[in-house]
KEKE-3310 file (N, C-alpha, C; in steps of 0.2 Angstrom, whole numbers, plus 5000, padded with zeros to 4 digits):
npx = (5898:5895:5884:5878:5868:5864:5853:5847:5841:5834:5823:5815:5810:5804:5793:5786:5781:5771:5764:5758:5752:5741:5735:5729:5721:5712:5707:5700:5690:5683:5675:5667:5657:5642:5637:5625:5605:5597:5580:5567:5554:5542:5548:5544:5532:5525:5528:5522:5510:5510:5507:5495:5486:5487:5481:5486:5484:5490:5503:5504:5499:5511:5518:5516:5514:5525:5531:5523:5529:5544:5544:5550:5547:5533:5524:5519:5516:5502:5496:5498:5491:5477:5477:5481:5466:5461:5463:5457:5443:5441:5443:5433:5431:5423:5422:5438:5443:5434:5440:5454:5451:5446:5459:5466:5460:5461:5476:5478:5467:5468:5469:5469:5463:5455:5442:5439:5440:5432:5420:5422:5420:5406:5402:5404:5397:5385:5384:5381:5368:5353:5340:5325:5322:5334:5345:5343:5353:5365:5360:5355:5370:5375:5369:5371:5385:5386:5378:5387:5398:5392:5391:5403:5414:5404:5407:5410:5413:5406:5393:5380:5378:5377:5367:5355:5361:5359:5346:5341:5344:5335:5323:5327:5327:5315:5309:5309:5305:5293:5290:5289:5280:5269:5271:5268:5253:5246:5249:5241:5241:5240:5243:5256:5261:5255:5262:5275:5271:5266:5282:5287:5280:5284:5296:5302:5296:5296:5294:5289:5280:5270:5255:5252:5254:5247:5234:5236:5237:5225:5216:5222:5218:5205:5202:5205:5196:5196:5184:5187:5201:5203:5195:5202:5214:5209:5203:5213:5220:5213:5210:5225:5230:5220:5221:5227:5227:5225:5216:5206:5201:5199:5190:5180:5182:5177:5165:5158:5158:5146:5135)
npy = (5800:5792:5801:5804:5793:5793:5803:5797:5785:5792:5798:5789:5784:5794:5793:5782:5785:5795:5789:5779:5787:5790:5782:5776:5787:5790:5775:5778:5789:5779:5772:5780:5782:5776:5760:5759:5757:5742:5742:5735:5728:5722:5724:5739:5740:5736:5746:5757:5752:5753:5769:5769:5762:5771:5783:5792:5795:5803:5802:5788:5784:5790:5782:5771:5771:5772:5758:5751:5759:5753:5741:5726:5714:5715:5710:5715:5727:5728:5724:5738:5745:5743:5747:5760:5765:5761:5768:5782:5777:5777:5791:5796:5799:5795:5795:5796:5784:5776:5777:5770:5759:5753:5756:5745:5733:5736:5734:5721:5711:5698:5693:5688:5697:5703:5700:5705:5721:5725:5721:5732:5742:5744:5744:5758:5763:5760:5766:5776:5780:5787:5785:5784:5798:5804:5795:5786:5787:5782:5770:5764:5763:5756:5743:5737:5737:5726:5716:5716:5710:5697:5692:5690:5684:5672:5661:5672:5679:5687:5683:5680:5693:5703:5699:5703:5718:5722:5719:5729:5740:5739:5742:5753:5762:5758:5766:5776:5778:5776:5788:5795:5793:5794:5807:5812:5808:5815:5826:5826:5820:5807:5796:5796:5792:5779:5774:5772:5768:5755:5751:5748:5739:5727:5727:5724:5717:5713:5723:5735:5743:5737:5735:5749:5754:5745:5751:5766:5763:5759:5769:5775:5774:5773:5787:5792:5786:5773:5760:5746:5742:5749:5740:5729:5732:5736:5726:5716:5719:5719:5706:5701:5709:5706:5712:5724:5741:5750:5741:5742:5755:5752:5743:5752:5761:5750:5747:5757:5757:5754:5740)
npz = (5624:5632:5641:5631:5628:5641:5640:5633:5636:5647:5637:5632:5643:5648:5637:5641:5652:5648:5637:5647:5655:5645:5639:5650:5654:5641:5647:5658:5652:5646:5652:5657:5649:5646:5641:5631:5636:5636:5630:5640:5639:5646:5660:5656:5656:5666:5675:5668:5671:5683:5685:5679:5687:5696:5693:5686:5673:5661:5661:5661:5646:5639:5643:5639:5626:5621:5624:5614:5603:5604:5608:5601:5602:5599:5610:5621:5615:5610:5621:5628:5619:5622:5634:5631:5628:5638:5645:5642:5644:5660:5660:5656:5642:5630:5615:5610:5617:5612:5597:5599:5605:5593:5583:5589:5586:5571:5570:5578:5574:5577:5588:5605:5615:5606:5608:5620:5616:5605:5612:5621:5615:5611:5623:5630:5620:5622:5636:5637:5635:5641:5642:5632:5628:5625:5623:5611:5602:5606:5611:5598:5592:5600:5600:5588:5587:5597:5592:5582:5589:5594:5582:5576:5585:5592:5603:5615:5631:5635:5634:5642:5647:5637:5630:5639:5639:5625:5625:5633:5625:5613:5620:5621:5609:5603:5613:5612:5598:5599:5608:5598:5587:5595:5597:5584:5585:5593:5589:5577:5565:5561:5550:5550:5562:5563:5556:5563:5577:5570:5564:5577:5583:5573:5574:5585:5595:5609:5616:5631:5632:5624:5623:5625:5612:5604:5605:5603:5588:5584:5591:5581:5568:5569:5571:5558:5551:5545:5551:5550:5554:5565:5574:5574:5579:5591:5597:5598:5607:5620:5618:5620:5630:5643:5655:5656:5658:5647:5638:5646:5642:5627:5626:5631:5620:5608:5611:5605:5594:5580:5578)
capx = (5894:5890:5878:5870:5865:5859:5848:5839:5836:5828:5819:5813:5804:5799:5791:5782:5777:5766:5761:5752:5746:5738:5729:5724:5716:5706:5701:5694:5685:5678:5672:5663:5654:5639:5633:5616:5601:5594:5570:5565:5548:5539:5548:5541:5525:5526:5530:5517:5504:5509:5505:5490:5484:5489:5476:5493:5484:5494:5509:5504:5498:5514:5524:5512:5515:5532:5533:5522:5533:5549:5544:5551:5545:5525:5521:5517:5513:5494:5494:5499:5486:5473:5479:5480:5461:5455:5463:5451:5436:5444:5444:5426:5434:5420:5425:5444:5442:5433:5444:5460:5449:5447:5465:5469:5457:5463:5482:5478:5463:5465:5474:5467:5459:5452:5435:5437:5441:5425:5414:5423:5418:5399:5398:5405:5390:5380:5385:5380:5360:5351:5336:5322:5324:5343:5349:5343:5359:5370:5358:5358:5378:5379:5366:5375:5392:5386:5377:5395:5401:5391:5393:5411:5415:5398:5408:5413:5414:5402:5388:5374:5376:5378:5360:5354:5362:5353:5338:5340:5346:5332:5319:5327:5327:5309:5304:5311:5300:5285:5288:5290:5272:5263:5271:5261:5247:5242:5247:5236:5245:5236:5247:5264:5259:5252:5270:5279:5270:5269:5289:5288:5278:5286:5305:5302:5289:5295:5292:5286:5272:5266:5249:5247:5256:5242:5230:5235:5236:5218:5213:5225:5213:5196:5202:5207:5187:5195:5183:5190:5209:5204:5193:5207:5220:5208:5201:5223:5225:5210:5215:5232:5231:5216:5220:5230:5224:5222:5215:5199:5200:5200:5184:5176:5182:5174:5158:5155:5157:5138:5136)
capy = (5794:5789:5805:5800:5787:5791:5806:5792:5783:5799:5801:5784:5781:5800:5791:5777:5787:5798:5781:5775:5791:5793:5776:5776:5793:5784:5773:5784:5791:5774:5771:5786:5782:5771:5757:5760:5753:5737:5742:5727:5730:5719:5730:5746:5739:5737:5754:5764:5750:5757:5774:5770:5762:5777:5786:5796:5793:5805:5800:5782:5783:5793:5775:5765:5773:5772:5751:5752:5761:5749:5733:5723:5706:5712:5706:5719:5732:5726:5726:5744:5747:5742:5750:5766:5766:5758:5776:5786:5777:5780:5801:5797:5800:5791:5796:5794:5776:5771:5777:5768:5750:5752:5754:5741:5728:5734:5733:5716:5707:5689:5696:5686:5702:5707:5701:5711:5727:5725:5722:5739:5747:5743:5747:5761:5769:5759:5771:5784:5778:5792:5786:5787:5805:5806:5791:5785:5786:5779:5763:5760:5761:5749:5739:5739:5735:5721:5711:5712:5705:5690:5688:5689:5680:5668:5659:5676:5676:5691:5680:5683:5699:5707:5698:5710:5725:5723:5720:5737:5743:5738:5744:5759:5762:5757:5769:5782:5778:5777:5795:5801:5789:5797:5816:5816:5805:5820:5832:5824:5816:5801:5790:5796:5791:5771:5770:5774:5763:5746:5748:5746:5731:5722:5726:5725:5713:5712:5732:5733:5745:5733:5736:5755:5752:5745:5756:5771:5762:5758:5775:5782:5769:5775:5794:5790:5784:5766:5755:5737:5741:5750:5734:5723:5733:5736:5717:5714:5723:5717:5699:5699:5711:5709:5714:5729:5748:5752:5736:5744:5759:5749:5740:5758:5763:5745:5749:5764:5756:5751:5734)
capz = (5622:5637:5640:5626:5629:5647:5639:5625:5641:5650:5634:5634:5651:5649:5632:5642:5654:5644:5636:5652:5657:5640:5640:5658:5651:5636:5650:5660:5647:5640:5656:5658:5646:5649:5638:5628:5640:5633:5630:5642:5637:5652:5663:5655:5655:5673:5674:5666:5672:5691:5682:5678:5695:5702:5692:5681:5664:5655:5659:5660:5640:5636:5643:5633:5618:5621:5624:5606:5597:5604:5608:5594:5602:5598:5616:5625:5610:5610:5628:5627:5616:5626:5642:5630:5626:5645:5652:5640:5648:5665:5659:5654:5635:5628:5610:5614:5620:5605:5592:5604:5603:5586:5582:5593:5580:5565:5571:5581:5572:5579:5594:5609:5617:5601:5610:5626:5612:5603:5619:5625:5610:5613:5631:5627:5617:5629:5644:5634:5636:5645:5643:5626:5623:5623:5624:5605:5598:5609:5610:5591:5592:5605:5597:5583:5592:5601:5589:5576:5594:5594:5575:5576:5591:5595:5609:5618:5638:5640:5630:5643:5649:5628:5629:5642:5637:5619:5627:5635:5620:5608:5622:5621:5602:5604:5617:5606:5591:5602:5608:5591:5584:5601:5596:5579:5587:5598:5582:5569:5561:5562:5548:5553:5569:5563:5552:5568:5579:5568:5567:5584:5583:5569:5576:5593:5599:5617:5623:5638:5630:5617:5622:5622:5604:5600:5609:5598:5581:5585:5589:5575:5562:5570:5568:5551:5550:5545:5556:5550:5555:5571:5577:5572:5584:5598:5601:5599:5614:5624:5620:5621:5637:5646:5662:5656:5658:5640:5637:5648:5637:5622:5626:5630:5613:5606:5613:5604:5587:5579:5575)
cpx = (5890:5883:5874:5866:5862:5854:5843:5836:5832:5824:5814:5808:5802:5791:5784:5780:5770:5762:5756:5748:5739:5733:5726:5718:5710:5703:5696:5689:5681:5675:5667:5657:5649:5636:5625:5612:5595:5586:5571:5560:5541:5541:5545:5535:5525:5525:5524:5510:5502:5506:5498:5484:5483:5485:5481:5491:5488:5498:5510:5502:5506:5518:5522:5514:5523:5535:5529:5525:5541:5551:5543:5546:5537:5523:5516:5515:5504:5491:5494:5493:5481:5474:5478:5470:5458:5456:5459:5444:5436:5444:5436:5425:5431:5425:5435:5444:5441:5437:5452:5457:5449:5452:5469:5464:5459:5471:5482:5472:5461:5470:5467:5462:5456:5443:5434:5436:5434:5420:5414:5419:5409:5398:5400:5400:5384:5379:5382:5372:5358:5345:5331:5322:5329:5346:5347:5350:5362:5367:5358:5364:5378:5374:5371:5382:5391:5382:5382:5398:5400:5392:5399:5416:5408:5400:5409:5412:5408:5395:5379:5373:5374:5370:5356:5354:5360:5348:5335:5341:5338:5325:5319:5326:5320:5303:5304:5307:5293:5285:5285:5281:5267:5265:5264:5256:5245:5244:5242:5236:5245:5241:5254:5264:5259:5262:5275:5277:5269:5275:5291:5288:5280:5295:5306:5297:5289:5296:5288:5280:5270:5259:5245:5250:5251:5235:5230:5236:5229:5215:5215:5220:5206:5197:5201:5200:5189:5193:5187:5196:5208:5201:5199:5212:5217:5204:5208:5223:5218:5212:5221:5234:5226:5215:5225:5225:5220:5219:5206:5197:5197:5192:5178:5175:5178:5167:5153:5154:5149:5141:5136)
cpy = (5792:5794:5807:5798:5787:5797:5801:5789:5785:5798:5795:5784:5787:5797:5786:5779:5792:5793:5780:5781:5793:5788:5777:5782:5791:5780:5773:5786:5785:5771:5774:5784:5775:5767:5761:5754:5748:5740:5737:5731:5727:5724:5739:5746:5740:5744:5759:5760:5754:5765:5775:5766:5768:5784:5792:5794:5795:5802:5792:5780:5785:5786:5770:5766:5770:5763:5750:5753:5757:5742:5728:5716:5706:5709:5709:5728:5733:5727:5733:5747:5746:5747:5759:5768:5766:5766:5781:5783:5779:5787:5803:5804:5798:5791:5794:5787:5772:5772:5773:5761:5748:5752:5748:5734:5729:5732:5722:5711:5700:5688:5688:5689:5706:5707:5705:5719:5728:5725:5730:5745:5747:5745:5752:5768:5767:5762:5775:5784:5781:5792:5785:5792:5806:5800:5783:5783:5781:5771:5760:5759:5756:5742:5735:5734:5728:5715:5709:5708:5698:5685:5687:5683:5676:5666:5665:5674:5682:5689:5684:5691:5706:5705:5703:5716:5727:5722:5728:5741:5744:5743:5751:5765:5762:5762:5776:5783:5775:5784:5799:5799:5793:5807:5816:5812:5812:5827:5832:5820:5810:5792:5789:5793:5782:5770:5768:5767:5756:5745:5746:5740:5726:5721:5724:5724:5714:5721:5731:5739:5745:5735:5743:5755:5750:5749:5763:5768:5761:5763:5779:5780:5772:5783:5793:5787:5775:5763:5748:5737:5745:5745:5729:5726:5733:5733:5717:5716:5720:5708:5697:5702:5713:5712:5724:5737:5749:5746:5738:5751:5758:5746:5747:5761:5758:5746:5755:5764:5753:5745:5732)
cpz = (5627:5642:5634:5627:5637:5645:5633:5630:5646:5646:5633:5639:5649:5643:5634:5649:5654:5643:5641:5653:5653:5639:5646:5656:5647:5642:5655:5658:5643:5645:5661:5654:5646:5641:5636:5631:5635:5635:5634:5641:5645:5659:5663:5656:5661:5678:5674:5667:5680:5690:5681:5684:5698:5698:5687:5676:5660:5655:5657:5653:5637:5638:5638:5626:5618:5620:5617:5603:5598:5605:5602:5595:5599:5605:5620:5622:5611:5617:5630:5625:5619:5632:5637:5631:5633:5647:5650:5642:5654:5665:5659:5646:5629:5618:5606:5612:5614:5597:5594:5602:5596:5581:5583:5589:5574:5566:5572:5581:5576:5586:5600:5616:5613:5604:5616:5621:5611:5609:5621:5621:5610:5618:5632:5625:5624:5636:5643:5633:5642:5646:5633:5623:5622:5622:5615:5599:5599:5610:5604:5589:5595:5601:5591:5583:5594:5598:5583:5583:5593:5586:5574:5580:5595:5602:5613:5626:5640:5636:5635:5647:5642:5627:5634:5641:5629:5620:5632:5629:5612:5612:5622:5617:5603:5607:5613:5602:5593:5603:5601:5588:5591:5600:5590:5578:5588:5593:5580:5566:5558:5557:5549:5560:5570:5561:5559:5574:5576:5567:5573:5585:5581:5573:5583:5598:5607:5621:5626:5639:5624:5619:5623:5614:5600:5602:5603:5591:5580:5584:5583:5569:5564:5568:5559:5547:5545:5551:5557:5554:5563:5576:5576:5577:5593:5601:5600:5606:5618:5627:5622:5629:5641:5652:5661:5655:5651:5638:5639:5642:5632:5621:5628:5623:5608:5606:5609:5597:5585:5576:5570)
residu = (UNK:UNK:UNK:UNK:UNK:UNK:UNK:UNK:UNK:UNK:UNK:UNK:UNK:UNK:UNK:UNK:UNK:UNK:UNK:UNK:UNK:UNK:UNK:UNK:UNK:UNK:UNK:UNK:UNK:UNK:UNK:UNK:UNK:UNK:UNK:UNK:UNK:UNK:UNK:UNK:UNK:UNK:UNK:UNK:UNK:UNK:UNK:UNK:UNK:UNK:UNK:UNK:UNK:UNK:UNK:UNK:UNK:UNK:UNK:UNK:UNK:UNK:UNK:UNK:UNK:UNK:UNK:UNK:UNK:UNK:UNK:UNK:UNK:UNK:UNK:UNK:UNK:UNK:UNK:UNK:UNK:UNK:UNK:UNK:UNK:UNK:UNK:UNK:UNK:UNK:UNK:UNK:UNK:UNK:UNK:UNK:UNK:UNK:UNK:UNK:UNK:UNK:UNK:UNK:UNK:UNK:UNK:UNK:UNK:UNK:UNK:UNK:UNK:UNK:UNK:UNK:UNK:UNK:UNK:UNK:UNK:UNK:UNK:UNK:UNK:UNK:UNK:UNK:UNK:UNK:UNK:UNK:UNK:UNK:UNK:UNK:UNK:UNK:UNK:UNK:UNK:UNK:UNK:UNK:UNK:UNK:UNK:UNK:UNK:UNK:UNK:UNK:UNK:UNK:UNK:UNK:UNK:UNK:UNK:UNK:UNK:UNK:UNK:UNK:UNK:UNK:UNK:UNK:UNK:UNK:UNK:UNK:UNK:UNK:UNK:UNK:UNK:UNK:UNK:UNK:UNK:UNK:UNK:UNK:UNK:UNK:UNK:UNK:UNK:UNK:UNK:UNK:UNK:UNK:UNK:UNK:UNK:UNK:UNK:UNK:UNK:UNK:UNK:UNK:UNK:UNK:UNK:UNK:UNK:UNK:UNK:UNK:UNK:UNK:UNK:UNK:UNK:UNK:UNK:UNK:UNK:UNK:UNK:UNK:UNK:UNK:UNK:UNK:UNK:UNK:UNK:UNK:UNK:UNK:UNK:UNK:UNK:UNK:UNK:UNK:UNK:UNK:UNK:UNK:UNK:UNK:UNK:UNK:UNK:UNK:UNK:UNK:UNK:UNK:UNK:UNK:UNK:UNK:UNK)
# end
């Protein structure tokens, strides 16, 4: 009886020694195992903003995207967004960029950098001005761009400079549809030529060669053997620019008319 009883009591402690070992074990194991790491989305911004200082745009879009697709609060989503677009200017992405701002409007319409976006999106085409022979496009975009600016946002903060770069913009659109009114001047062309330069003149009074503009719509009316309307553009350019080049031309060409 009594080795009974001292084998139930072997089997016993043997029973609660297993026991602890077997827990101690689980908690090893449950302390191996690490907690799921809270997004702090401020700190990832931080992150992928260092990335994109340091000139890492890949990688510093691939962070952006990432506080996009997890930041619940919305806080730094938008800012993301932005930061994704600025690094495609940065690449010199132009197309890129603006398809990044323009997401970043429709997503964040009354966002509070909705007016930096839009501006982006304008000076954007407006980089891409090379000039009146190539640079026609990129200036009717920006034009474009940057007069929905001032409609959308009248108070904006880049009010006088947006006046400026549409005053390059229109000049430039302008100079463009002189070349083309002076190609089929020197063709023949004589009335595709007048169409070309009176657009000029009605959309775009302040070019800075309003008075050969009117110099060749004068000559293109005298070709054309209308008197009235070539007198009528080549006293415009004497009075309005007497001291100007074609202005003495103009008064050559007057002279030659009969009384």
């Amino acid at each position: 009886m009594i080795n009974m009883f001292s084998d139930m009591l072997r089997g016993n402690k043997l029973f609660v020694v297993l026991l602890i070992l077997f827990v101690c074990s689980c908690s090893s194991k449950l302390a191996a195992v690490k907690p799921s790491e809270t997004f702090e989305p401020e700190k990832a911004f931080e992150k992928a903003n260092e990335l994109f200082e340091k000139k890492d745009y890949e990688a510093a879009r691939t962070a952006f995207l990432e506080i996009k697709n997890r930041d619940t609060s919305r806080k730094f989503a938008p800012l993301a967004q932005l930061k994704i677009a600025d690094s495609y200017v940065k690449e010199d992405e132009p197309e890129l960029a603006i398809a990044e701002f323009r997401k970043f409007l429709e997503a964040y319409p009354d966002h509070k950098y909705a007016v930096y976006a839009q501006y982006q999106i304008a000076s954007v085409y407006f980089d891409q001005i090379e000039g009146p022979e190539r640079g026609y496009s990129g200036a009717a975009k920006a034009l474009e761009e940057f007069e929905k600016l001032k409609k959308m946002y009248p108070r904006n903060p880049y009010r006088e400079v947006i006046d400026i770069k549409i005053k390059k913009c229109k000049n430039v659109i302008a100079g463009y549809k002189f070349l083309v009114g002076e190609f089929y001047y020197k063709k023949g062309s004589f009335n595709a030529a007048i169409n070309r330069f009176a657009e000029v003149l009605k959309n775009y009074p302040d070019y800075q060669k309003k008075a050969e503009v009117l110099f060749y719509i004068g000559m293109s009316y005298k070709k054309l053997g209308q008197k009235d309307k070539a007198l009528e553009y080549l006293n415009r350019l004497v009075e309005e620019y007497p001291n100007n080049k074609f202005s003495a031309d103009a008064k050559k060409e007057l002279s030659k008319f009969k009384p």
